[in-house]
N, C-alpha and C positions, 0 to 999 in steps of 0.2 A: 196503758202505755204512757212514760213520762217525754214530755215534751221540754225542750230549750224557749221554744218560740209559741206562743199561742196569740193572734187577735184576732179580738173582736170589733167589727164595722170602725177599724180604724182611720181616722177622714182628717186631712188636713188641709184647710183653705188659709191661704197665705193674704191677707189685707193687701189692698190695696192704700197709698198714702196721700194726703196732699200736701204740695211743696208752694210753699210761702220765696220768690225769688232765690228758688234754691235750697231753700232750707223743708228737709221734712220736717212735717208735724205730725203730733204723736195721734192725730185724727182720722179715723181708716176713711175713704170713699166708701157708698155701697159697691156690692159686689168682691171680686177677689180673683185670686187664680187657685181652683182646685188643685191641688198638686197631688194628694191621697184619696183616695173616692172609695172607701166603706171594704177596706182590705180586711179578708178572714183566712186565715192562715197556720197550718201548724208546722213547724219546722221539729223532730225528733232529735232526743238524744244522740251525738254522735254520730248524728245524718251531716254529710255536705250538700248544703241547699246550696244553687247557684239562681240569681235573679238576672235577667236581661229584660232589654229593650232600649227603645230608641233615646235620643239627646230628651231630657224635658220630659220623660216615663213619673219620676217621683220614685225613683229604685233611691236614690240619696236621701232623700226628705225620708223616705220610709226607715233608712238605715239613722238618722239621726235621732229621729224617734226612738226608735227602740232602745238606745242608748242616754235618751232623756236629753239631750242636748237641743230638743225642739218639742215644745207642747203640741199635743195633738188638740184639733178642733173639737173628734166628739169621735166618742167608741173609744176603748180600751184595749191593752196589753197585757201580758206576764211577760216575763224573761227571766229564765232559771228560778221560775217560782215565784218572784219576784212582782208585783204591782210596778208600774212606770212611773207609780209617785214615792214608791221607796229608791229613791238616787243611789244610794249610798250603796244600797242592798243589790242592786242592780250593776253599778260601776266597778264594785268588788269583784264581782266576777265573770265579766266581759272584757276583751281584749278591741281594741278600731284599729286596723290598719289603712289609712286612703293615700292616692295617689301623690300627694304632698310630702313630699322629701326633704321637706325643708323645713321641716317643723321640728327642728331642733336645734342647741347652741353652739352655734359654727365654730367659733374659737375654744371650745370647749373638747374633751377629746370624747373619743365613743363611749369610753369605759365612763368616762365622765358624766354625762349624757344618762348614761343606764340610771346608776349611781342616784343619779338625781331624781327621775322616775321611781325607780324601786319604794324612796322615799315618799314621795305622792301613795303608793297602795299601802304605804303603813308597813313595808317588808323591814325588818331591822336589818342594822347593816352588816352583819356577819352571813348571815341568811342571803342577801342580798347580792354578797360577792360569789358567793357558794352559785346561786343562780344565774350570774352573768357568765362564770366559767362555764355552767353548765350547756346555756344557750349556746355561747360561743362557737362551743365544739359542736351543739350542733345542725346550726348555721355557716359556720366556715367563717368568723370574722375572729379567727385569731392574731390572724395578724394586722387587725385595722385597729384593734381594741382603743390601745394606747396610740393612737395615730389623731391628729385632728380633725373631724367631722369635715370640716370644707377641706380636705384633703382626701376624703374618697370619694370614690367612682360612684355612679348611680345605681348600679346595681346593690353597690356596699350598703349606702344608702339606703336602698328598700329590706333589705334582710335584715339594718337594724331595728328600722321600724317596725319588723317583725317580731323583733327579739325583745324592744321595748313592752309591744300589745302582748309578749307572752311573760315577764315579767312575774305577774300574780299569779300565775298560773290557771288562765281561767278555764272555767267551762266551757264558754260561748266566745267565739275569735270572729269580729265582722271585717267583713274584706273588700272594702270600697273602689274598685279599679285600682288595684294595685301593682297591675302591671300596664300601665297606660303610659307612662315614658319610660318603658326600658326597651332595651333594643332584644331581638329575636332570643336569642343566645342569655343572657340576662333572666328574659319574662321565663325560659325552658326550666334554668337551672331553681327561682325561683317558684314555680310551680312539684317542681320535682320536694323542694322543700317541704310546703306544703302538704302534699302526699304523704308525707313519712310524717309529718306531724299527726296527720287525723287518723291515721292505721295506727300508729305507736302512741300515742298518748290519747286516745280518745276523743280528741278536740270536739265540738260540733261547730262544722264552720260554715258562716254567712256570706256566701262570694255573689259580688255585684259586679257587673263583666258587661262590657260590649263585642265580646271577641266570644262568637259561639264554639269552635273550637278549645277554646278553654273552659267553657262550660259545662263541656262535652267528655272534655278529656278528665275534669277531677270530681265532677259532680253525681250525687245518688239521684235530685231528682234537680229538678229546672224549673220555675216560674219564669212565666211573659206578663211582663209589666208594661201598659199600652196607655195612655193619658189617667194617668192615676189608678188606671186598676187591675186587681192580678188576675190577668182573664182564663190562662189557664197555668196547670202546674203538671208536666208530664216528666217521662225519663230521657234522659241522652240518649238511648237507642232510637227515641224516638223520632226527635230533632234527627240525630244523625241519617235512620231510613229515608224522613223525610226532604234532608237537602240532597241525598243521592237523587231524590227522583224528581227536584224542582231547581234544575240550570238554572234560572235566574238570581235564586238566592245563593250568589258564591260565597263561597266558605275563603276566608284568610289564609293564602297557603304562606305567608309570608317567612314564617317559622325560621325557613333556612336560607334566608335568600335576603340579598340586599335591600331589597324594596317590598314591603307589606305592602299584598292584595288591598282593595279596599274589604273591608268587614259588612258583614253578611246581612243586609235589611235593616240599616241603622233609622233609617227614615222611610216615611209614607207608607206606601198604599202595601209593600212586599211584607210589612209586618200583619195586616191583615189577612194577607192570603194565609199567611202562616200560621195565625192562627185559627183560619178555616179548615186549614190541613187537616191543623191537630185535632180538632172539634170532631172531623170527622175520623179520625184514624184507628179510632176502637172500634167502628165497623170494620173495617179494613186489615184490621190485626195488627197495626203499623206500632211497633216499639212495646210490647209484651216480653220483659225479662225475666226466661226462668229461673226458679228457684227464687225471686224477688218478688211474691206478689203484693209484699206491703207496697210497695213502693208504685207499683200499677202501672195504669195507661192514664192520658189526658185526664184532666180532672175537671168540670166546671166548678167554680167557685162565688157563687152566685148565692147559696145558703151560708149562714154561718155554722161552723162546723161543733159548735156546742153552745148551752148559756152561758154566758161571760159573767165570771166572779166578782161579788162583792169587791168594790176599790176600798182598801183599808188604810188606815193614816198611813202608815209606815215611814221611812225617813225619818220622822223626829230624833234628832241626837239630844242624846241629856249630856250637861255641863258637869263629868265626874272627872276623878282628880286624871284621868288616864286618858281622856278628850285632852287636859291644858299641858299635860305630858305629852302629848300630840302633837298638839299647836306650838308648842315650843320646839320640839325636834323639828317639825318644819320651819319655822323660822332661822335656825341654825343651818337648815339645809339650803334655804335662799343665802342667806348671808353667802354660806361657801360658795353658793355656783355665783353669786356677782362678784365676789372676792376674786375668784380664779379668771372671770372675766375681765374684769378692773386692771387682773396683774400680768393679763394679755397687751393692754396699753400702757405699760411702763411710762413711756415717752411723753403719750398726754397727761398724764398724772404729773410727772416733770411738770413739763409746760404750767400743767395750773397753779405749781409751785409758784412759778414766777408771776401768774398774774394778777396771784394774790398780793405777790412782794410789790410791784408796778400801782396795781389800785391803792396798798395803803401806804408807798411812796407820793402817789397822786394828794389824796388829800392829806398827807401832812403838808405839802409845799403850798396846798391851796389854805390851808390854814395860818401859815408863815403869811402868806400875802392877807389875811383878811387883821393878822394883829392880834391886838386889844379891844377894836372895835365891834367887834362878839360880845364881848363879856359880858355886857347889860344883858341881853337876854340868854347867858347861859350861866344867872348867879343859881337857879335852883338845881344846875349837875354840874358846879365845881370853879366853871367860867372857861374852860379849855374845850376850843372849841374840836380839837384833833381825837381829843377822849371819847368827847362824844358824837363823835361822828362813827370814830371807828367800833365802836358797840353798834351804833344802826347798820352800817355797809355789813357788817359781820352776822348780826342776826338775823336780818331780812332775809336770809336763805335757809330759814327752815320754814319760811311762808313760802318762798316761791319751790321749793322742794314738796312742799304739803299739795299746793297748787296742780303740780306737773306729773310726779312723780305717779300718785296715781292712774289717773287718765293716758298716759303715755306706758305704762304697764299693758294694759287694755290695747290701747291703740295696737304697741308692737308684736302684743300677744297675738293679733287679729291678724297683721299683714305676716308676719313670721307665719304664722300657726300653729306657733308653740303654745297659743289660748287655749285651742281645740284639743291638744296631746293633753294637757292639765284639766281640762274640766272633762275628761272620760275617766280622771282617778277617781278613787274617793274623796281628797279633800276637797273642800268645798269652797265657793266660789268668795267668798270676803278672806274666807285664809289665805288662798291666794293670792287676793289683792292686797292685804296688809301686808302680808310676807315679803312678794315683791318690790315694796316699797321701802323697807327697814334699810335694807344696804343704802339708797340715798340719804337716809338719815342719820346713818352712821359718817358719813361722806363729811355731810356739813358738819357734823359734829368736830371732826377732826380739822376741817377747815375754819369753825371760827376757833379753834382752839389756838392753830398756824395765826388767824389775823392778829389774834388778842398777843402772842408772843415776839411777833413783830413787831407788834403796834408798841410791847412794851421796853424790849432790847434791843430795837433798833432805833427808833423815833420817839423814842422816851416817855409813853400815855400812862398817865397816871392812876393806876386802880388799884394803889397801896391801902387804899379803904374797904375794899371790896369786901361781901356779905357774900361769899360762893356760896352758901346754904342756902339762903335767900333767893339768890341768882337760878340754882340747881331745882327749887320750888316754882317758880316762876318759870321755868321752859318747860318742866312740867307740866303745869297747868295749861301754856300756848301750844306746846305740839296737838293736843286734841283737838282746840278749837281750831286751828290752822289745818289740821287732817280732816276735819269736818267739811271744810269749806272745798279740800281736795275730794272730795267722795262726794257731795254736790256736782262740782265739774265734772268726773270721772261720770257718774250719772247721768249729768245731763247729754257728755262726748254717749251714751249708749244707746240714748232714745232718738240723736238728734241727728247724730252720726257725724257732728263737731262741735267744739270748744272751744278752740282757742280764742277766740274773742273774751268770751266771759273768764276765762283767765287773766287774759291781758287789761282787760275792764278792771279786776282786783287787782291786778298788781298794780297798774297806774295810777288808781286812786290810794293805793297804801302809801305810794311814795309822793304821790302830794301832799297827802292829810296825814302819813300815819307819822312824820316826825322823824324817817328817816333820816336826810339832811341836814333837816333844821327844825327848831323846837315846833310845838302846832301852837304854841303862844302869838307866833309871827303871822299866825295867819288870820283873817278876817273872821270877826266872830258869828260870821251864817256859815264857814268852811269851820271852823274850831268845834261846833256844832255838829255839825255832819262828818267831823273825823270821830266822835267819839260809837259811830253805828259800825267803825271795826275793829277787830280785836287785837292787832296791832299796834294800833294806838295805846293801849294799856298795858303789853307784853312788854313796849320799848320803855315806857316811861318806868316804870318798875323794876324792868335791868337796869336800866341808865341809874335809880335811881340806889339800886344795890351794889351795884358796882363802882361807880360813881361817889357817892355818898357813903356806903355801908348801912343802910337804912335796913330795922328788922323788919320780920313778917310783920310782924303789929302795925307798924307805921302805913306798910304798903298795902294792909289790908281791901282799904280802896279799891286799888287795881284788882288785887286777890278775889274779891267777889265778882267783879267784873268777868274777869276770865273763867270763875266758875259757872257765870249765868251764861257767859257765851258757849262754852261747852254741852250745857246742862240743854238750851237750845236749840242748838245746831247738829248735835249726834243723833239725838233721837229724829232730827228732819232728814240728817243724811241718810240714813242705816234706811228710814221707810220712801225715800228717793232712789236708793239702790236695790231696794228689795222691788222696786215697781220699776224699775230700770233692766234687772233682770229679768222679769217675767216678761215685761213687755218684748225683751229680746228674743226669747225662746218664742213666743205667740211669730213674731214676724221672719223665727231664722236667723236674724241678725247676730247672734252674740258671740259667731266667731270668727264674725266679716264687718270689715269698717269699710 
């Protein structure tokens, strides 16, 4: 018999932290909180498992596991064949649906939405639209398609998210309380969905429920899940005889009526009666479905139910020319969905028109008031001091863009939950994060391009010398080393579970030392010293000095090595800062919760 789900003595113990005046550190206390305790489990082909039990059971943590979005402690997995250290191999073809409605792009419309996902499983886009019409129809959101995501209903809502998790088409669809905020009427028609999905398409699906009636009503068999362990695994007939003959454990009639019952043994001591029941209910005869005898009575689950397979590397992805053909169509694919986001806020994009116009209005006037009296110290870019000023104010935001733009990816991906919809795809987790961040750099691109044309047909700055080759060489070289220093932060916001300080820490000392303002000649030589340990300091002087001047690569070679050793340094620290930022995340749960 093939199985969806196999584990073995799967156990996860969640560290405990110490916190420094607030601030966690990356140091576990001994001890922990058991959340998984030595789960053995086979879930069949095209079986609907349902898992219950109380708040704090570990029915979540189990389901993020399986999904690799959380390491386990100790004991192992398959899923669809699959080892839990093949990611890729695993997320290809699994579906997550959880409670969380809002783990999508509100301004963004449904089809749009889809679209975007589709992309994430590697569906090309002809294929991709072919599938959404498919869904559509048969989920019922044709008419929301083209509608804006924060313009439907909750219910709309969760049938996307269904229609999202079946996207790839998978084998294995996990079902995280997915009906936990909809209302009666809602969770019916929902459910009813579902049904028709795993009879007509074979689904095999994973439902995680506090609501026994629903457990009851779609599920082949049942696991009780009681302080991390899955103490027994019976049928719905069984549960169901059993709440007929035990009044205290009320069943949810809530279904059609205003006001939902309370649900049946969420807590305490009724969940242990309950599973005394069942323990005892194969003497009893209690829940024997004929013609069903794979599927049986109570089951104790105290042995593992076979030896558990060699873990094999799996996941390695090779660097072939059909991977960076990959990685490029995703990148294209973030572009669009910030693009369409970005041209949601017409108005603020205005606005920044102007504040761009207002700042390099500002310091031309401040430059009127300062004269002549610059020019001794600004005979090595030109002696204008409005020139060069307007190259610092203008390129300093591809540092504080490198700074932010990451780390606030992360961030919004966490509180959104659009982090957790994306990291159940295949692509993997630095695609994501580079991707995400390209649109911001597209952004300033186009903004200092606006300062530089202001600065030169309105207020008259001179960069009739200018070296664009040079110039075009030289941001090249800064964007890495300035994204390096973003993917540090972004790393350090993963483990620590904040940043902004040590962002603000760089940007305040770039604009003391790095020369934005005013030359780093003007400043004291123990600060003139300590400006040259960042790499701003070398990006400005080498535009200023190509733009400015027209000076060739030759000349600025200088700066040019500089920025290759800051690079050549700082990547290979970020990439193994984020790679331990990650892991670390998964070991604690954290990586798609700030």
């Amino acid at each position: 018999m093939s199985y969806a789900i196999e584990t073995w003595e799967l156990t996860k113990w969640f560290p405990r932290f110490r916190h420094l005046s607030g601030l966690r550190l990356p140091f576990p206390t001994e001890g922990g909180i058991l959340a998984v305790d030595h789960v053995n489990l086979q879930v069949k082909q095209g079986e609907i498992f349902g898992l219950i039990g109380p708040n704090g059971a570990g029915k979540t943590t189990l389901v993020k596991m399986l999904c690799t979005l959380i390491l386990p402690t100790s004991g192992t997995a398959q899923v669809n064949g699959h080892d839990l250290s093949d990611e890729s191999g695993i997320k290809a073809s699994i579906g997550l649906v959880t409670g969380n409605e809002r783990s999508f792009y509100w301004r963004l419309s449904c089809r749009e939405n889809l679209r975007f996902y589709a992309g994430l499983y590697n569906i090309p886009p002809s294929q991709a639209e072919r599938r959404i019409e498919e869904l559509s129809h048969l989920l019922g959101l044709e008419e929301i398609l083209d509608k804006r995501f924060d313009t439907c209903s909750t219910g709309m809502k969760h049938r996307l998210a269904l229609a999202r998790a079946l996207l790839n088409e998978p084998s294995l669809l996990f079902l995280d309380e997915p009906t936990r905020s909809l209302d009666p009427l809602a969770a019916i028609g929902f459910r009813k969905a579902l049904h028709e999905l795993a009879r007509q398409k074979g689904c095999t699906i994973f439902l995680v429920t506090h609501n026994l009636n629903e457990a009851i009503e779609l599920c082949d068999r049942i696991g009780v899940m009681v302080q991390g362990q899955l103490r027994v695994v019976t049928t719905p007939e069984s549960l169901r005889r059993l709440v007929e003959l035990r009044e205290e454990l009320s069943l949810s009639v809530g279904i059609n009526s205003a006001e939902a019952a309370p649900e049946p043994g969420i807590e305490g001591e009724p969940w242990e009666k309950l599973l005394q029941e069942l323990s005892e209910g194969e003497e009893r005869g209690i829940g024997s479905r004929k013609g069903e005898p794979s599927f049986g009575g109570a089951e104790q689950l105290s042995v593992a139910p076979s030896i558990p397979p060699k873990v094999g590397k799996g996941g390695q992805e090779t660097r072939s020319l059909a991977n960076l053909l990959r990685a490029f169509h995703k990148a294209l694919l973030f572009l669009r969905r910030d693009f369409l986001i970005q041209l949601s806020y017409r108005f603020a994009f205005i606005l920044q028109l102007f504040g761009i116009l207002f700042s390099t209005a500002s310091f031309y006037f401040i430059a009127k008031l300062f004269g002549s009296a610059t020019a001794p110290y600004l005979s090595n870019y030109g002696g204008d001091y409005f020139s060069f000023v307007l190259i610092g104010i203008a390129f300093v935001g591809y540092q504080g863009v490198a700074l932010h733009s990451f780390s606030d990816a992360i961030r919004t991906g966490q509180v959104t939950g659009t982090l957790e919809a994306m990291l159940v795809t295949p692509t993997r987790l630095s695609t994501l994060l580079l991707s995400s961040s390209l649109w911001n750099f597209v952004l300033t691109s186009l903004r200092v391009v606006i300062y530089l044309l202001m600065g030169i047909f309105l207020f008259g700055a001179n960069l009739r010398q200018a070296n664009v080759l040079a110039a075009l060489v030289i941001l090249g070289l800064s964007i890495p080393a300035f994204s390096a220093l973003g993917i540090l932060s972004a790393s350090f916001i993963m483990v620590f579970k904040r940043g902004d300080p040590i962002n603000f820490l760089i940007s305040s000392l770039s604009v003391l030392l790095g020369g934005v303002y005013y030359p780093v000649a003007v400043l004291p030589q123990w600060l003139q010293i300590l400006a040259r340990i960042l790499p701003i300091t070398y990006s400005l002087e080498a535009m200023r000095r190509a733009l400015l001047l027209g000076d060739s690569l030759i000349t600025l070679m200088g700066e040019i090595a500089a920025l290759i050793a800051f690079a050549a340094v700082l990547w290979p620290l970020s990439l193994l800062a984020f790679h331990y930022a990650v892991r670390q995340a998964k070991r604690d749960g954290s990586l798609a919760q700030y």
